[in-house]
C-alpha positions as CSV (number, residue, x, y, z in Angstrom):
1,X,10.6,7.8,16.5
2,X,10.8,10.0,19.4
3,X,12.0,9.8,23.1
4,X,11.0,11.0,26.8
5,X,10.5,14.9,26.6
6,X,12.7,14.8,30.2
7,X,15.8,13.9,28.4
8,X,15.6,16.1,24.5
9,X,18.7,17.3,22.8
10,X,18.2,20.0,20.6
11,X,20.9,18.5,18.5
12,X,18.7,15.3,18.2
13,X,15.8,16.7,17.6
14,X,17.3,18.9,14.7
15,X,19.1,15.5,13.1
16,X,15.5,14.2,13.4
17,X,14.4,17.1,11.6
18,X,17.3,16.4,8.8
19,X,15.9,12.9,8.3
20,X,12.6,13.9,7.9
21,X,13.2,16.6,5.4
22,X,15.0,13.9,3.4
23,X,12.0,11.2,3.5
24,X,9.6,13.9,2.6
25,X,12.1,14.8,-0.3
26,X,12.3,11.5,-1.5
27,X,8.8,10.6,-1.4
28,X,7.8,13.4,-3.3
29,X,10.2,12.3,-6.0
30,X,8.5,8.9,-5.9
31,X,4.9,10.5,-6.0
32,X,5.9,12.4,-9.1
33,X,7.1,9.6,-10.5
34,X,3.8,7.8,-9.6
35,X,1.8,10.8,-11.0
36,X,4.2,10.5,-14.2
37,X,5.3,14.0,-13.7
38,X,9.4,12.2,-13.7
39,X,10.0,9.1,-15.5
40,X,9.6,5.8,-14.2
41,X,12.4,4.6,-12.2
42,X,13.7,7.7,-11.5
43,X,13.9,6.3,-7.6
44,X,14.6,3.0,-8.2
45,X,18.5,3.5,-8.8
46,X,21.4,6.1,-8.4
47,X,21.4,8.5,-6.4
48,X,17.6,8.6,-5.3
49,X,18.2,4.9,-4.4
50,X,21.5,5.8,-2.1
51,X,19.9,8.7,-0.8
52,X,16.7,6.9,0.5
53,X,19.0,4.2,2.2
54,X,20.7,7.0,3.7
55,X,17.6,8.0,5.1
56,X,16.2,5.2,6.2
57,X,19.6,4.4,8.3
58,X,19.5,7.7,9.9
59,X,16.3,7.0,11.4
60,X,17.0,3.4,12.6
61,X,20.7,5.0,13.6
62,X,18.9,7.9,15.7
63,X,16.1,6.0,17.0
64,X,19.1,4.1,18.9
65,X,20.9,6.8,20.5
66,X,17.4,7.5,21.7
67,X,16.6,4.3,23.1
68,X,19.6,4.4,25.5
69,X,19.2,8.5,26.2
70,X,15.7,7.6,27.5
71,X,16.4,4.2,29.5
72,X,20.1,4.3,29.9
73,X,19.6,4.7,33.5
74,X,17.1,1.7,33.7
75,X,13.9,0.2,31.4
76,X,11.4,2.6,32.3
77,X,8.9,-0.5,31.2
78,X,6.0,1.7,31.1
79,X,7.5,4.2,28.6
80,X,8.9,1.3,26.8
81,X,5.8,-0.4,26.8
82,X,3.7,2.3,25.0
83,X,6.3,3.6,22.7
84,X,6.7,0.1,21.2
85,X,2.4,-0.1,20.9
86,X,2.4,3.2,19.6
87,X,5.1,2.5,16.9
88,X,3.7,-1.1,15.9
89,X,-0.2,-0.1,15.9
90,X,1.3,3.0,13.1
91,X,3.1,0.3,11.5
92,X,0.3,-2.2,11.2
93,X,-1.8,1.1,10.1
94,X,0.6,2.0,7.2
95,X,0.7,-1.8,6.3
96,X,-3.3,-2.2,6.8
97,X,-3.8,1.2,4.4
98,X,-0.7,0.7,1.6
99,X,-2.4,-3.0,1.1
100,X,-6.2,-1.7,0.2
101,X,-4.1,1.3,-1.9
102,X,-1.4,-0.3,-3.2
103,X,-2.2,-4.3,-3.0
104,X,1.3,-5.0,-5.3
105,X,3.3,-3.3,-2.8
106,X,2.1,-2.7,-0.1
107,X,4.4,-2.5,3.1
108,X,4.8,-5.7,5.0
109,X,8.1,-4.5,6.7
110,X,8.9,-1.0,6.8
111,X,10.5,1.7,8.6
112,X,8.3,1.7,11.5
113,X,8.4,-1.8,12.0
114,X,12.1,-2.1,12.1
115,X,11.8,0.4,14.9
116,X,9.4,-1.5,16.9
117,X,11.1,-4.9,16.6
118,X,14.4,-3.4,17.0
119,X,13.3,-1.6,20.0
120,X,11.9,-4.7,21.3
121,X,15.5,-6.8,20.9
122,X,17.5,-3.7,22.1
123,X,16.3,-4.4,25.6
124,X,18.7,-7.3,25.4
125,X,22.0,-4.9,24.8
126,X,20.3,-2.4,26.8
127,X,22.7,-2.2,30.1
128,X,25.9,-3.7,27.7
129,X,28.8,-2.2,27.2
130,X,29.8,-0.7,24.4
131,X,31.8,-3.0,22.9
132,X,29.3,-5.3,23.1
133,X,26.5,-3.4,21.5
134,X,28.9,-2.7,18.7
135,X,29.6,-6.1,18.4
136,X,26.0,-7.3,17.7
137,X,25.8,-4.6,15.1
138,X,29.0,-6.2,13.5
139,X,27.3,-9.6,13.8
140,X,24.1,-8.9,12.3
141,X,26.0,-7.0,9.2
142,X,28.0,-10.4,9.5
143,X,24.7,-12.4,8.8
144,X,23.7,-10.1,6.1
145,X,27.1,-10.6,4.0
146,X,26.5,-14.6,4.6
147,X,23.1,-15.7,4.5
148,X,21.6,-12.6,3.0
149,X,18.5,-13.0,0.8
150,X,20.0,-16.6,0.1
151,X,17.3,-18.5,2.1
152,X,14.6,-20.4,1.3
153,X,12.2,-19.0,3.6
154,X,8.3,-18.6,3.6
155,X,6.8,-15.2,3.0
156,X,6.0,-14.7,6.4
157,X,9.0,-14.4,7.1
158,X,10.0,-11.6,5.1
159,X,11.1,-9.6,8.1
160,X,13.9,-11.5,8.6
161,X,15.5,-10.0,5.6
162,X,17.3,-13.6,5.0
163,X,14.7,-14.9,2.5
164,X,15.9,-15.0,-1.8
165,X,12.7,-13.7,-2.3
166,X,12.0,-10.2,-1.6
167,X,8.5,-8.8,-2.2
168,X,8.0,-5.6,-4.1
169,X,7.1,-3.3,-1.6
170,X,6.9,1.1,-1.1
171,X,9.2,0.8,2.4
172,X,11.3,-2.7,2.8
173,X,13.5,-2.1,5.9
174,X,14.2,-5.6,7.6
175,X,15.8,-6.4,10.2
176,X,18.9,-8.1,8.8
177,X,21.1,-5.7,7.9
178,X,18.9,-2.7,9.0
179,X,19.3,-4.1,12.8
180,X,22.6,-3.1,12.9
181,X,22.4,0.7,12.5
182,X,19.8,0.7,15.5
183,X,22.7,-1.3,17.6
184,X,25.1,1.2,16.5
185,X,23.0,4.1,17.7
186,X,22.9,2.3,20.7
187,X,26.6,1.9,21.3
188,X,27.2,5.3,20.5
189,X,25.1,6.6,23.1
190,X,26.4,4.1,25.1
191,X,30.0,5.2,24.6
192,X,29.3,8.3,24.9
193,X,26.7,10.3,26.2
194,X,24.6,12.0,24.4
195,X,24.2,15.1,26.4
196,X,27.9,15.9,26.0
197,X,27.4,16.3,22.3
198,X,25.1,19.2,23.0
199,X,26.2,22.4,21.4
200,X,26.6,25.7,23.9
201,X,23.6,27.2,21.9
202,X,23.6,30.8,22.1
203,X,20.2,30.8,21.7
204,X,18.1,27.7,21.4
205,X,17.5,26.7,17.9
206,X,14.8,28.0,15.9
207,X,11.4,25.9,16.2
208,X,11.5,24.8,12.3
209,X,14.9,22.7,13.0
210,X,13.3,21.2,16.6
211,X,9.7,21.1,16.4
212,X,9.1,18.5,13.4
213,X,11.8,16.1,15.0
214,X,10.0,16.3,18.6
215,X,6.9,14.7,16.2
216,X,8.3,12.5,13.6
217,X,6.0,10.0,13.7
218,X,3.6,12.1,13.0
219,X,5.0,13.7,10.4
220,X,5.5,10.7,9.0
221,X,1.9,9.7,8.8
222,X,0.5,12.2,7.3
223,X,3.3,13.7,5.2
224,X,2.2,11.1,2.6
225,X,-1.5,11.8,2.1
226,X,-0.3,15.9,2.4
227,X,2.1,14.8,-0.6
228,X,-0.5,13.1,-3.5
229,X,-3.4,15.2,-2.4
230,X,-1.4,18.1,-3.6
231,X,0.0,16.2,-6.6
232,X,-3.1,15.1,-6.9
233,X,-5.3,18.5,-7.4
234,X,-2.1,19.5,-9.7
235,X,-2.3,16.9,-11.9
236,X,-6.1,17.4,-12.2
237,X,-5.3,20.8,-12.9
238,X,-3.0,20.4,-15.7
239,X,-5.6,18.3,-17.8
């Protein structure tokens, strides 16, 4: 979820930030739900449903501005290399721990996933134009409005995001339509660069808006466990 410390934007880091104060704000919601301290369902619709879509694009949609900020000059293959490993061994850790917790739902495709894979395929569009970037996004949202969840596909291909069968699961973020934000973050950066966006900061921004975005993955691991212990030793208090 982060890039090369040789090419940071404050302004990235503090959108990074954003995100993660929403994903923490929603899973809280979901862990009181869990704890029955909201009703049931609360997240499952409305505005807690739009807002942790929002979320979950922002991430996908930043994580591809930072794929071409760190190897718009050139694949740095290393760098690429063990950002990808680092992302998927997380991801097969959240997917490894949510299915001895949580066996009827546990993640088989999240967040961190989509990253990786979408990280692996944006290697392809890396050195594209533009236009071209923007129109694989377009294609991919294409697919989803066609074949969407219409297919009769095996489980194991639930990442695909084409299948009629959808799993119950905490984090479901595959790659068709959730591709396309990733490709869009790409062709922004690649329209524009991101270092122009930069604000003329009087003063750098505080380290509260920079500091969690330079380690959002993370955060992101152990927000969770942070989250239900404290529920946790609340709800034990209350009884």
């Amino acid at each position: 979820m982060a890039h090369d410390n040789r090419s940071r934007l404050h302004w990235l880091d503090v959108a990074r930030t954003a995100a993660l104060c929403g994903m923490i704000a929603f899973h809280f919601v979901r862990d009181m739900e869990m704890f029955e301290f909201m009703p049931p369902g609360t997240t499952l619709g409305g505005f807690w449903a739009v807002f942790a879509r929002l979320v979950a694009g922002s991430f996908l949609l930043l994580s591809g501005v930072s794929f071409v900020l760190a190897h718009g000059d050139g694949l740095r293959l290393k760098a690429w290399a063990k950002r990808i490993a680092v992302i998927a061994g997380a991801a097969v850790l959240v997917s490894l721990v949510t299915r001895l917790v949580m066996p009827h739902a546990w993640i088989q495709f999240g967040i961190l996933h989509a990253i990786a894979a979408a990280s692996l395929l944006g290697v392809i569009l890396l050195r594209a134009p533009a236009l071209v970037t923007a129109a694989a996004a377009s294609a991919v949202l294409g697919l989803s409005f066609v074949l969407g969840r219409s297919l009769d596909l095996p489980s194991w291909m639930v990442w695909t995001g084409l299948g009629a069968a959808v799993p119950p699961s905490l984090d479901y973020i595959p790659l068709v339509p959730w591709l396309a934000l990733f490709l869009i973050g790409m062709a922004l950066a690649q329209a524009v660069d991101p270092a122009r966006l930069e604000p003329r900061w009087k003063t750098p921004p505080p380290l509260a808006l920079t500091l969690p975005g330079q380690h959002s993955l993370l955060i992101y691991l152990v927000h969770q466990p942070i989250l239900i212990a404290i529920l946790a030793a609340f709800s034990w208090v209350l009884r």
